[in-house]
C-alpha positions as CSV (number, residue, x, y, z in Angstrom):
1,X,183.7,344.8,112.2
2,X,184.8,347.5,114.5
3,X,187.3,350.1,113.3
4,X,191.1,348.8,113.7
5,X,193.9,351.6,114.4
6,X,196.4,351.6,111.9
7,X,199.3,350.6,114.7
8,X,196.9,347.5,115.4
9,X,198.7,345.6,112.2
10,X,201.6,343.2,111.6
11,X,202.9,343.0,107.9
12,X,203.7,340.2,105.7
13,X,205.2,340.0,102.3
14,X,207.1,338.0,99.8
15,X,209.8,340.5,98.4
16,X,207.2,341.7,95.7
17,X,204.0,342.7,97.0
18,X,202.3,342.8,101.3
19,X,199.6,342.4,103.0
20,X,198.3,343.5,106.5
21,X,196.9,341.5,109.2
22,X,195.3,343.0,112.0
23,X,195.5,341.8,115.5
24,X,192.0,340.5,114.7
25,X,193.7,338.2,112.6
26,X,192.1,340.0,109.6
27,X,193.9,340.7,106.4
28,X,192.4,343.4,105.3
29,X,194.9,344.8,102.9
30,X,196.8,343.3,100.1
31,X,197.7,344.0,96.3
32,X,198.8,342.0,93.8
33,X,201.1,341.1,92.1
34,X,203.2,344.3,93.2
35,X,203.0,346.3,95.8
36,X,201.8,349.1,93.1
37,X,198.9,346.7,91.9
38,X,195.1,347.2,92.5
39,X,194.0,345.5,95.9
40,X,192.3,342.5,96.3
41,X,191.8,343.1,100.5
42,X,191.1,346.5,101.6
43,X,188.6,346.5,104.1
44,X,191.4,348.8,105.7
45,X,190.5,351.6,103.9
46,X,186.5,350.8,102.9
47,X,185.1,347.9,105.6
48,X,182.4,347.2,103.4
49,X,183.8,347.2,99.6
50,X,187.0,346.9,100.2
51,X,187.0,343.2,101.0
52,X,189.0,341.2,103.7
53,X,190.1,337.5,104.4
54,X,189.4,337.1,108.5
55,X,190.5,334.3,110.9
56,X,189.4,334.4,114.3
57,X,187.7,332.2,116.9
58,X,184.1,332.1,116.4
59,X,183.3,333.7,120.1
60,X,184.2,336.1,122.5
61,X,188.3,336.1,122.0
62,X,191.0,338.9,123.4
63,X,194.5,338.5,121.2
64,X,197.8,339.2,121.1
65,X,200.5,339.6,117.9
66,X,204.0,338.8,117.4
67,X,206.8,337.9,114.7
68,X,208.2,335.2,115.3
69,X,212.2,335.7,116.3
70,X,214.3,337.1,113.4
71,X,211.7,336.3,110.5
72,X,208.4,338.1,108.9
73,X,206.6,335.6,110.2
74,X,203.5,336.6,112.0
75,X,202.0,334.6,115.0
76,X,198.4,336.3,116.4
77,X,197.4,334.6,119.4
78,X,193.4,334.1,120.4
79,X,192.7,333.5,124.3
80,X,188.7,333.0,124.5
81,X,186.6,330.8,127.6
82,X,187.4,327.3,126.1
83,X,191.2,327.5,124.9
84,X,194.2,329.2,123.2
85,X,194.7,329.1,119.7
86,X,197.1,331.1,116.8
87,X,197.1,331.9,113.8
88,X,200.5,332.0,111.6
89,X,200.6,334.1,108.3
90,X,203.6,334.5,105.8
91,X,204.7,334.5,102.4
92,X,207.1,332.6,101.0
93,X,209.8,334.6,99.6
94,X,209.1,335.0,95.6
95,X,212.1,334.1,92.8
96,X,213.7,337.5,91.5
97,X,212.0,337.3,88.5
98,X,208.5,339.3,88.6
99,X,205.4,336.5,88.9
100,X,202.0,337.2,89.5
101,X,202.1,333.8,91.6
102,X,202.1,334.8,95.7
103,X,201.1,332.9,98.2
104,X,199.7,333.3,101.8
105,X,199.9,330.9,104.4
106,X,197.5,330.8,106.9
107,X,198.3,327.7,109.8
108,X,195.6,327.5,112.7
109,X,196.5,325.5,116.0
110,X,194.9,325.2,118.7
111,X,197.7,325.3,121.9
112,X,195.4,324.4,124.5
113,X,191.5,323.3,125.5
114,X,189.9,323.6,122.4
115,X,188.7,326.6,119.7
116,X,186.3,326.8,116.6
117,X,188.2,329.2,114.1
118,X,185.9,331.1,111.7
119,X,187.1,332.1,108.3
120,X,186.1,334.3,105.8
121,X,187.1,334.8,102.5
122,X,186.1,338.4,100.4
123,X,187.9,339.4,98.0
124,X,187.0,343.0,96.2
125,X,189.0,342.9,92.9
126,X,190.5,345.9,91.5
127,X,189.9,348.5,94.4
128,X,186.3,346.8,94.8
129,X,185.3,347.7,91.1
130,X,185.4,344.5,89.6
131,X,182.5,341.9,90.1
132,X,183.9,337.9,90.8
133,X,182.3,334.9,91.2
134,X,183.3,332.1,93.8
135,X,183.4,328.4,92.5
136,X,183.7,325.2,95.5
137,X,185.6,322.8,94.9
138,X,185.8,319.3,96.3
139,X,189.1,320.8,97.6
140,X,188.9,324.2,98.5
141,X,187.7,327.2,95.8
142,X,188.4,329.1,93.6
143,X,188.0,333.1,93.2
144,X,187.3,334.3,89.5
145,X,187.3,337.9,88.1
146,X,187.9,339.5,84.3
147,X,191.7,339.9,85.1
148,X,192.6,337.4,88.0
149,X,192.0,334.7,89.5
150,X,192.5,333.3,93.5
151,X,192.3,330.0,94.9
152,X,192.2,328.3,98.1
153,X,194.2,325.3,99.1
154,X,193.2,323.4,102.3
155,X,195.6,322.3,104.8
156,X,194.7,319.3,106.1
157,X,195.8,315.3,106.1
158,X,193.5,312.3,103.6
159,X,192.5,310.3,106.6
160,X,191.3,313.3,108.7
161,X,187.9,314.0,109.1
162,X,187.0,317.3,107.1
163,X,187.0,319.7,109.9
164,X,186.7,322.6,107.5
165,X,183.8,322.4,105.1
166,X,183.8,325.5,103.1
167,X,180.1,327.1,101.7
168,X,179.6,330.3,99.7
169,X,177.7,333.6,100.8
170,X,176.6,335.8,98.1
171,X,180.5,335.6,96.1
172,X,182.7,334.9,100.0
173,X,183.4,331.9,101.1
174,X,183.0,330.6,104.5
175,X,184.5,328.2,106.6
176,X,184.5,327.1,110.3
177,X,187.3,324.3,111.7
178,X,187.0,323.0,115.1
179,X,190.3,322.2,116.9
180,X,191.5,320.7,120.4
181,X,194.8,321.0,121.6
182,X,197.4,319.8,119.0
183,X,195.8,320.2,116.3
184,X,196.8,322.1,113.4
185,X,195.1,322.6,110.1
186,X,195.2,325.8,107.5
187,X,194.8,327.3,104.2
188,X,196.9,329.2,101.1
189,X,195.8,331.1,99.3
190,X,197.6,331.5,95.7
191,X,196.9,333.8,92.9
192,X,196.9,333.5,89.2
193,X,197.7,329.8,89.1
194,X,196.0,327.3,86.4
195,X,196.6,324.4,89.0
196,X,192.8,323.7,90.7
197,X,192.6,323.7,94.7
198,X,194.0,320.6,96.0
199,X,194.8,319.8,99.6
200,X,198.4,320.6,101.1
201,X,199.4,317.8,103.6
202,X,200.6,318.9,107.1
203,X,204.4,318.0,106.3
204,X,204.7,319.9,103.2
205,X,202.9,323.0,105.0
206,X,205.5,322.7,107.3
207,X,208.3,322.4,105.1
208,X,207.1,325.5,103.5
209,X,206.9,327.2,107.0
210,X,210.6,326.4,107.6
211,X,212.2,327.2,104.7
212,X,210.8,330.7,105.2
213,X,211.9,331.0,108.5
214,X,215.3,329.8,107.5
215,X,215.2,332.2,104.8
216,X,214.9,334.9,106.9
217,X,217.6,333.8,109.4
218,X,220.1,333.1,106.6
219,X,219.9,336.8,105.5
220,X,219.6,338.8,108.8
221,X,222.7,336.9,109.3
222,X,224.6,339.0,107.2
223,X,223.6,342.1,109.6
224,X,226.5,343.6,111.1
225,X,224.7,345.8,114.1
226,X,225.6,344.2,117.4
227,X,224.5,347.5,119.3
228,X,222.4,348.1,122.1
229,X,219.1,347.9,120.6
230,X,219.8,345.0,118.3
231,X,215.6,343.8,118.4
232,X,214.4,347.0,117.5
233,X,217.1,347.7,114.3
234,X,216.7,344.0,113.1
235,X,213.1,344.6,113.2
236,X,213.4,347.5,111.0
237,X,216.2,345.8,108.4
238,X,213.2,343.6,108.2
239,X,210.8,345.5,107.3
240,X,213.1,347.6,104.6
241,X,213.6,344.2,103.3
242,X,209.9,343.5,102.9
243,X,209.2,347.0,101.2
244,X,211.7,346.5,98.8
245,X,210.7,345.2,95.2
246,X,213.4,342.2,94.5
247,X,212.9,342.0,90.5
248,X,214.6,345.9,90.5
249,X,215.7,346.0,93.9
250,X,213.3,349.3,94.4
251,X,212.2,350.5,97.2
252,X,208.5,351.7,97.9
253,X,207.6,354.2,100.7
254,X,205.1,352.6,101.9
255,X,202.6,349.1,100.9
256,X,199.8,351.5,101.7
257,X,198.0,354.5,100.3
258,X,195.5,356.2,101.6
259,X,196.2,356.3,105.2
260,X,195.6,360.0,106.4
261,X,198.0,362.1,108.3
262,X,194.7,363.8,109.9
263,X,192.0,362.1,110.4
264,X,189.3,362.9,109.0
265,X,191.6,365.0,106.6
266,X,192.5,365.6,103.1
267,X,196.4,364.8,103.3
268,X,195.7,361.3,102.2
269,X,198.4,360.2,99.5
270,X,199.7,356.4,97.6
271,X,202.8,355.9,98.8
272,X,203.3,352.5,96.7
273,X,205.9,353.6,94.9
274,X,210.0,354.0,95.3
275,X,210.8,358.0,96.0
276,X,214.4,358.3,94.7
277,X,214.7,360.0,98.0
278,X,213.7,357.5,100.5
279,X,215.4,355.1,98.7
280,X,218.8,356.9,98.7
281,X,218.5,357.6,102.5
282,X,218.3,353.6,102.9
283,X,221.6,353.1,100.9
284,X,223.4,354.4,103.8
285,X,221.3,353.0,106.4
286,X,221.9,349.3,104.9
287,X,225.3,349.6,104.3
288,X,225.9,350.9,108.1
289,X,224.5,347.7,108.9
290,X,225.9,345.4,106.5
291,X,223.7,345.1,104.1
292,X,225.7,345.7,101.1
293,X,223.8,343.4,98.6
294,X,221.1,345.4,98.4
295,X,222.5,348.7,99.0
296,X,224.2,347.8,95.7
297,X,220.6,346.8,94.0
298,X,219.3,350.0,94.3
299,X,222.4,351.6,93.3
300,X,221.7,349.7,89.8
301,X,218.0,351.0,90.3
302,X,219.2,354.6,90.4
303,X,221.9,354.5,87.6
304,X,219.3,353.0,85.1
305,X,216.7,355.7,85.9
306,X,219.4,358.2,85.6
307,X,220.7,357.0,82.3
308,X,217.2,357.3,81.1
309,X,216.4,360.4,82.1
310,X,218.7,361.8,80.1
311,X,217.4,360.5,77.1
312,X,213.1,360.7,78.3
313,X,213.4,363.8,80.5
314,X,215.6,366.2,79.1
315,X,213.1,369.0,79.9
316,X,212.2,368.2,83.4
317,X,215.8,366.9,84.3
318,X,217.2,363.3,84.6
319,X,215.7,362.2,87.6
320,X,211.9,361.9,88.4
321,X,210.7,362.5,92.1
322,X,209.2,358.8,92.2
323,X,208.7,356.1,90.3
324,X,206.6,352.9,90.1
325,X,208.1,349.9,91.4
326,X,208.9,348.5,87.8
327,X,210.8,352.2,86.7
328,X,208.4,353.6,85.0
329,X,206.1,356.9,86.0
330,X,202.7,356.9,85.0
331,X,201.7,357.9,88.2
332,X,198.7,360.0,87.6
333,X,196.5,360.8,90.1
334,X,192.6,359.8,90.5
335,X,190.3,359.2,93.2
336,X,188.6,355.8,94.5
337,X,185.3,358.1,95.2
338,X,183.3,354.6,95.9
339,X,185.5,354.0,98.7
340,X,184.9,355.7,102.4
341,X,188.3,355.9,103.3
342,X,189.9,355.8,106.7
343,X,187.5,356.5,109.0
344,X,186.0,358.6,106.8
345,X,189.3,360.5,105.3
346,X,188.8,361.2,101.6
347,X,189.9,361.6,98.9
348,X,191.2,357.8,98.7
349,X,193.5,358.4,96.1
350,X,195.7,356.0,93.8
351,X,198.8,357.6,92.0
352,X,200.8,360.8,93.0
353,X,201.0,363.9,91.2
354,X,203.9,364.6,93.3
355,X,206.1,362.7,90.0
356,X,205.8,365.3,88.5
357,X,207.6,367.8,91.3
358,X,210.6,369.8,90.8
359,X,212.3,368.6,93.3
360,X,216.2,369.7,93.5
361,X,217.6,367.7,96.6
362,X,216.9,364.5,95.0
363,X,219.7,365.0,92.9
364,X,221.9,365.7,96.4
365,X,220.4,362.2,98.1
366,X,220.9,359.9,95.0
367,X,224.6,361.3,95.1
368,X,225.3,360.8,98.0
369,X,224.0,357.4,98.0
370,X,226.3,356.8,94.9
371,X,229.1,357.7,96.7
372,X,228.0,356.0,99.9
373,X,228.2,352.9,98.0
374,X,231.5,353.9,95.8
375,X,233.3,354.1,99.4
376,X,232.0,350.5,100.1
377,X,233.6,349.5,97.5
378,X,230.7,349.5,94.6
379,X,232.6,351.4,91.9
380,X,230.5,353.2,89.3
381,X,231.6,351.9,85.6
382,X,232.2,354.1,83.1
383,X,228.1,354.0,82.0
384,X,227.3,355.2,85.4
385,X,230.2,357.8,85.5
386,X,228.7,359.5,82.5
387,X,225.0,359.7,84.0
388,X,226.2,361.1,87.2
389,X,228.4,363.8,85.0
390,X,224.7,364.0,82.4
391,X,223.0,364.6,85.9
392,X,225.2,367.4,87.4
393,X,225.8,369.4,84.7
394,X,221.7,369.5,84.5
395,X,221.2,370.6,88.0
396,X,224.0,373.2,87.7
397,X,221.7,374.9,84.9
398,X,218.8,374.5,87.1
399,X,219.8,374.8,90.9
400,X,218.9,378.1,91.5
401,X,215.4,378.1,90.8
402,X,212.3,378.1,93.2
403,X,211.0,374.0,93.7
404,X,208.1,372.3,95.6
405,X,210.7,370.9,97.9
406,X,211.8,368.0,100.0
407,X,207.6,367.7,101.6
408,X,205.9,367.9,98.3
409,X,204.2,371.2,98.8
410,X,201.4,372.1,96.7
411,X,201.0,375.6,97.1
412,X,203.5,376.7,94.9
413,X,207.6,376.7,94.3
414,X,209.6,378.5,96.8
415,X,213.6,378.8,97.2
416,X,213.8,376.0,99.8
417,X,217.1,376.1,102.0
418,X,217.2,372.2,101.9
419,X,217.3,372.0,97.9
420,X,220.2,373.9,97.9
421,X,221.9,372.1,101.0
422,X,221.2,368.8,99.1
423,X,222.7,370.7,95.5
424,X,225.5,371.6,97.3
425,X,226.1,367.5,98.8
426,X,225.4,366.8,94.8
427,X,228.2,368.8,93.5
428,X,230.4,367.5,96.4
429,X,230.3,363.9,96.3
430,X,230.7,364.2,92.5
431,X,234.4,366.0,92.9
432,X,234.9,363.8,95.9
433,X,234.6,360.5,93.2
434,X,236.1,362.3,90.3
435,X,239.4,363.2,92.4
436,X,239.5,360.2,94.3
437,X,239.1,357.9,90.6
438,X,240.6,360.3,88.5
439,X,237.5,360.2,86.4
440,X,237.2,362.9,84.0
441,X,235.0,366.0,85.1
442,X,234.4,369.5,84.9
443,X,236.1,370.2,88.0
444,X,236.5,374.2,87.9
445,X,232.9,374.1,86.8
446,X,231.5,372.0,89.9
447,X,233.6,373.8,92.1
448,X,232.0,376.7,91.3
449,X,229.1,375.4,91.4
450,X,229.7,373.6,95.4
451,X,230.4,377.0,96.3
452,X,228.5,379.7,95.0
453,X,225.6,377.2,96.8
454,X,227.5,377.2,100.0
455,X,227.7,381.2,99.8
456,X,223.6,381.6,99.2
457,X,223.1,379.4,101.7
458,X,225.0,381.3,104.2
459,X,223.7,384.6,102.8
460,X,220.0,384.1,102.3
461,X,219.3,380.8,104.1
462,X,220.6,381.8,107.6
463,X,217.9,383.9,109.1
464,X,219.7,386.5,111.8
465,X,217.0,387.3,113.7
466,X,216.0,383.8,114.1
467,X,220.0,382.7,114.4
468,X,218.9,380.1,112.3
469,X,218.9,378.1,108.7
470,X,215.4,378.6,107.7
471,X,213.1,376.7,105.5
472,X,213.1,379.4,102.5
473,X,214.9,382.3,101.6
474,X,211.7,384.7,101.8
475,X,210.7,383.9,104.9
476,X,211.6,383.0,109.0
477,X,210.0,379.8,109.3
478,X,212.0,376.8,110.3
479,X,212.4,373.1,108.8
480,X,213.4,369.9,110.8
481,X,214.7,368.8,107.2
482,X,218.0,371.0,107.9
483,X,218.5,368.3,111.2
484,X,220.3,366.3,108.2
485,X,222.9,369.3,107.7
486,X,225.5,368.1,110.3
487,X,225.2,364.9,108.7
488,X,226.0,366.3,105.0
489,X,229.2,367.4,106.3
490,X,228.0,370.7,105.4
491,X,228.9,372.5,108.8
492,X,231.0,370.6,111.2
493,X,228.0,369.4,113.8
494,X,229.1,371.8,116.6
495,X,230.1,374.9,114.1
496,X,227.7,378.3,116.3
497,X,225.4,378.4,113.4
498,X,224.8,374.9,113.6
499,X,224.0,374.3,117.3
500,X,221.7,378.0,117.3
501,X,219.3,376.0,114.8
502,X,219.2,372.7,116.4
503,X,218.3,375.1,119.6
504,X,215.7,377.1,118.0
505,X,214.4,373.4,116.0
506,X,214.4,372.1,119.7
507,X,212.4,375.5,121.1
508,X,209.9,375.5,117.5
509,X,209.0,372.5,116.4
510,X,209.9,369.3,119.1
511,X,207.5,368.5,121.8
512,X,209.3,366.0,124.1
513,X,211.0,363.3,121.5
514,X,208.6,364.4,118.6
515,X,209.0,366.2,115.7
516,X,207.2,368.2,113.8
517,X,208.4,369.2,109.9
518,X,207.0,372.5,109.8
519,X,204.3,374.6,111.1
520,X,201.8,374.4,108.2
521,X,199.6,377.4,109.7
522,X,203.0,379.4,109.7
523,X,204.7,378.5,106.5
524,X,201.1,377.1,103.8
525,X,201.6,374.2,102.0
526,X,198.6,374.4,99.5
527,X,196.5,371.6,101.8
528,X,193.9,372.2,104.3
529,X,194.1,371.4,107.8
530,X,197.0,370.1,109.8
531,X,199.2,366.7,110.4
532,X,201.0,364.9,113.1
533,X,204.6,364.8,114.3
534,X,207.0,363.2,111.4
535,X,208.7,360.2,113.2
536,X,211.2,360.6,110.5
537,X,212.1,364.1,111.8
538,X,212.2,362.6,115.2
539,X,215.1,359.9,114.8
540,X,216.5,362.7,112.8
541,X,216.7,364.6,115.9
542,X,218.2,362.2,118.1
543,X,221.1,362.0,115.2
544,X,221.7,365.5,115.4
545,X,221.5,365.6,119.1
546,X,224.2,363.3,119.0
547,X,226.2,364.9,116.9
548,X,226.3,368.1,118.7
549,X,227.6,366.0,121.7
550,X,224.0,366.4,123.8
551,X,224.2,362.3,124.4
552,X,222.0,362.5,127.4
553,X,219.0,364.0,125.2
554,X,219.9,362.3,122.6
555,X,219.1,358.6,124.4
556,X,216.3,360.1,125.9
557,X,214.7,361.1,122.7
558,X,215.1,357.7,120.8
559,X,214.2,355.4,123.8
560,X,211.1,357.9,124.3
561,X,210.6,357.5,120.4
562,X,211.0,353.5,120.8
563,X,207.3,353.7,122.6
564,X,206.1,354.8,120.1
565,X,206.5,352.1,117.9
566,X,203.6,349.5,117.3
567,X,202.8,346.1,119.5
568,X,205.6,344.5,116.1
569,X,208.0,347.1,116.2
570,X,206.4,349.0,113.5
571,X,205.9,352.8,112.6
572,X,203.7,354.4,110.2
573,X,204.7,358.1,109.0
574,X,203.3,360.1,112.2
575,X,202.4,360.5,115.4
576,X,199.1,362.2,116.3
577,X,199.0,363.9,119.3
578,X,197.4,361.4,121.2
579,X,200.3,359.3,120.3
580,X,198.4,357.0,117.9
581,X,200.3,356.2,114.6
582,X,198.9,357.9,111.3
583,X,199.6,357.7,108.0
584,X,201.2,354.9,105.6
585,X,202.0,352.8,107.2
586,X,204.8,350.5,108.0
587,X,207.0,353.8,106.6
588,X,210.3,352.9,105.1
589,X,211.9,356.6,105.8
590,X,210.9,355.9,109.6
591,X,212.9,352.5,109.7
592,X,216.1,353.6,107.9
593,X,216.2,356.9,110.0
594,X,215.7,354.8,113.3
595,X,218.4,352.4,111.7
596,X,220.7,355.8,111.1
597,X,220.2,357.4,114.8
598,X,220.9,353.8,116.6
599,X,223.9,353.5,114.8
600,X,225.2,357.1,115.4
601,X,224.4,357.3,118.6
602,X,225.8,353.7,119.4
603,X,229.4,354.8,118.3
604,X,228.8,358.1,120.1
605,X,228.2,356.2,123.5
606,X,230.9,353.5,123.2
């Protein structure tokens, strides 16, 4: 198979786990039953162990790949010599309760002339380190390993001629359908069911194909963006939707791991998991668009881990950097060293040592989420008012203290301006709820706390030779993390100080639209080599530019950063600078910041 870009992928998913298709029409990565879970595909990140479940046409084909309007359904489209066929994959939405049932549907049609459609299915269980055995069926087969099984429904109508006759290679199995224009046949694959393969008649397929469609519809209907670039911020509502994990309502960075932000590098990381951050920053980006349901969810995510921190993690404070998709955080790290990675970037690895971090903004981003969602009306009970006071009084014993910061640095703890920025938003928002309430608080304490932070910040994180806010207080390196300062309400957004650091951000570290989040061979972070541009930072950049009033630049910037995005609308974590996408990939924090700088800069232009 020949090597498939990142960008070249559409996503799927069910509300508790994903899977990737290429424009090949390849799936070749999916987990299960969470998004956290060992993969059964991943030919993305090892073509030969890693296992893939292909449909294409069995010659010479170019193709094309869509969702179809408003839904996660995706449509690849095969031209070849003889016809034009498709392919349409989704998953039907899952109950909230957590199931190790998931389904994906896989309709093939030819549109017109005629097409043979090959298809191959190869599972790898458990990262490719678990041996299965394939069974036939008289309808369809069956997948079977120590700790899960699969099986394969056919799609197709009693009085039909079998068109697909399935036969096994070795543990795959292998089918070819031929099809003339009209024709539609298909297969689902379902895990962990007792039921045996039987065949799934046209109608019913189709039944199952429109209620996920009007799933879809009936909740992007609740979006209240009517902007002027309503495709692109549905499309990323979407996609925040389908990374979210509906039994808890967490968020995970990413449905990948692995994907490197070099190639050939070693910043490779497992981004499967919900980052209190990320997950705060989409609190605000959801309910901007009005999405206050699950704005709310997480909310109730981030009070329950709160609450028990303060029982499980007195030492290391009441909030863990990350967590797995079910709250808990055994998260160690360990490397898949039978796997070949991305072309060729190793480690592959599975967990994140990052959980175990110190880092202090967290506590500044899951505040201000809180109180994001207290001023849309989602009032904290009383349980929820006394984990916010547990979690402030904490970080006002431990603010002032060197961390590993908002980028996960592992070359040691600095004094990072942005901890303290985020400190400082902690300690705001809780007075702002406790006055506006009249919830009881150590006010005076708090108070003093807000601004003894605002004063070190001013002291020792403005850098006057630079005439900038720099990333550390020990040295003159700059951050595009401190772009979200205007936004904190920390300095009004066109206060001198300000507007000298979005200039010398603008002068350092932006080329054109793109952003970088430091200069690693200025400022070490503990890893070799380098990375891309942070497509985060970049829709950061257009919010600030907005802010500052620089409107022009501003809509320059995000349409420039709208190429950017994949053939579906999707963005991984970077840009190289060839302008390919690298890194996990579709990234959450890259949707909800290009949700955050469409709406600014919408209200900005009128």
């Amino acid at each position: 198979m020949p090597e498939t870009a990142i960008a070249d992928h559409g996503m799927i998913g069910d509300l508790q786990t994903a899977a990737l298709v290429t424009t090949g029409g390849s799936i070749d990565w999916f987990c299960s039953p969470r998004f956290d879970s060992p993969s059964i595909f991943g030919a993305l990140l090892d073509d030969e162990r890693g296992g893939r479940f292909s449909v294409h046409p069995a010659g010479p084909y170019t193709s094309r790949q869509m969702y179809y309007p408003d839904t996660a359904v995706l449509i690849t489209r095969f031209s070849s010599a003889d016809g034009i066929g498709e392919v349409v994959d989704f998953m039907p939405p899952a109950d909230g309760a957590a199931t190790a049932k998931h389904r994906i549907a896989r309709l093939v049609r030819c549109v017109r002339g005629k097409i043979t459609f090959d298809m191959t299915v190869a599972p790898r269980f458990d990262y490719g380190r678990r041996p299965h055995e394939a069974i036939l069926f008289g309808h369809g087969a069956v997948f079977v390993s120590s700790e899960m099984s699969l099986t394969l429904h056919p799609v197709r109508e009693p009085e039909d001629e079998h068109l697909a006759e399935p036969r096994i290679e070795g543990n795959d199995v292998h089918l070819r359908v031929g099809l003339t224009a009209g024709q539609v046949r298909g297969v689902v694959l379902e895990t962990d069911t007792a039921e045996p393969p039987r065949e799934i008649r046209l109608a019913e397929f189709t039944e199952l194909f429109d209620d996920t469609v009007g799933w879809w519809r009936s909740w992007l209907a609740r979006s209240t963006y009517r902007g002027r670039w309503r495709e692109v911020v549905t499309r990323s509502a979407i996609t925040l939707k389908l990374l979210t994990y509906r039994p808890t309502g967490g968020l995970v960075a990413a449905p990948t791991l692995g994907l490197p932000e070099e190639l050939g590098g070693e910043r490779n990381w497992d981004y499967r998991y919900t980052w209190v951050r990320d997950a705060s920053f989409s609190v605000s980006a959801l309910l901007a668009i009005g999405f206050t349901e699950e704005a709310a969810r997480f909310g109730g995510w981030l009070g329950d881990r709160i609450r028990e921190g303060g029982r499980e993690r007195a030492e290391g404070g009441p909030l863990a950097v990350l967590y797995r998709v079910d709250g808990t955080t055994d998260l160690r790290e360990e490397d898949l060293s039978h796997w070949s990675g991305y072309r060729g970037s190793t480690p592959v690895r599975i967990g994140n040592d990052a959980a175990g971090q110190l880092q202090l903004d967290i506590y500044g981003e899951a505040l201000d989420s809180v109180f994001a969602a207290d001023r849309a009306g989602f009032e904290l009970p009383h349980r929820g008012w006394t984990a916010v006071r547990a979690a402030l009084d904490w970080l006002g014993e431990h603010w002032d203290q060197p961390e590993e910061g908002i980028w996960e640095t592992r070359g040691g703890r600095r004094s990072f301006t942005y901890g303290r920025l985020m400190s400082w938003v902690a300690f705001d928002r809780g007075l702002r709820m406790a006055s506006t309430h009249g919830r009881p608080a150590p006010v005076e304490d708090w108070t003093w706390q807000r601004d003894s932070i605002y004063d070190q910040i001013l002291n020792q994180g403005w850098h006057r030779t630079r005439q900038a806010f720099v990333q550390h207080y020990t040295g003159d390196e700059l951050d595009a993390s401190l772009l979200r300062m205007p936004r904190t309400g920390f300095l009004p957004s066109r206060d001198p100080l300000w507007l000298s650091t979005l200039d010398a951000i603008g002068n350092d570290l932006v080329t054109d639209s793109l952003v970088h989040r430091y200069d690693p061979a200025a400022s070490p972070d503990g890893l070799a080599g380098s990375e891309g541009t942070f497509s985060l930072c970049s829709f950061a950049y257009v919010d600030a530019l907005t802010r500052a009033g620089r409107l022009d630049e501003a809509r320059s910037a995000f349409e420039k950063m709208l190429t950017y995005a994949n053939h579906a609308g999707l963005y991984a974590e970077e840009i190289a600078p060839s302008g390919e996408q690298l890194g996990n990939f579709p990234q959450a924090f890259s949707h909800l910041a290009l949700i955050d700088a469409a709406v600014t800069l919408d209200a900005a232009l009128g």
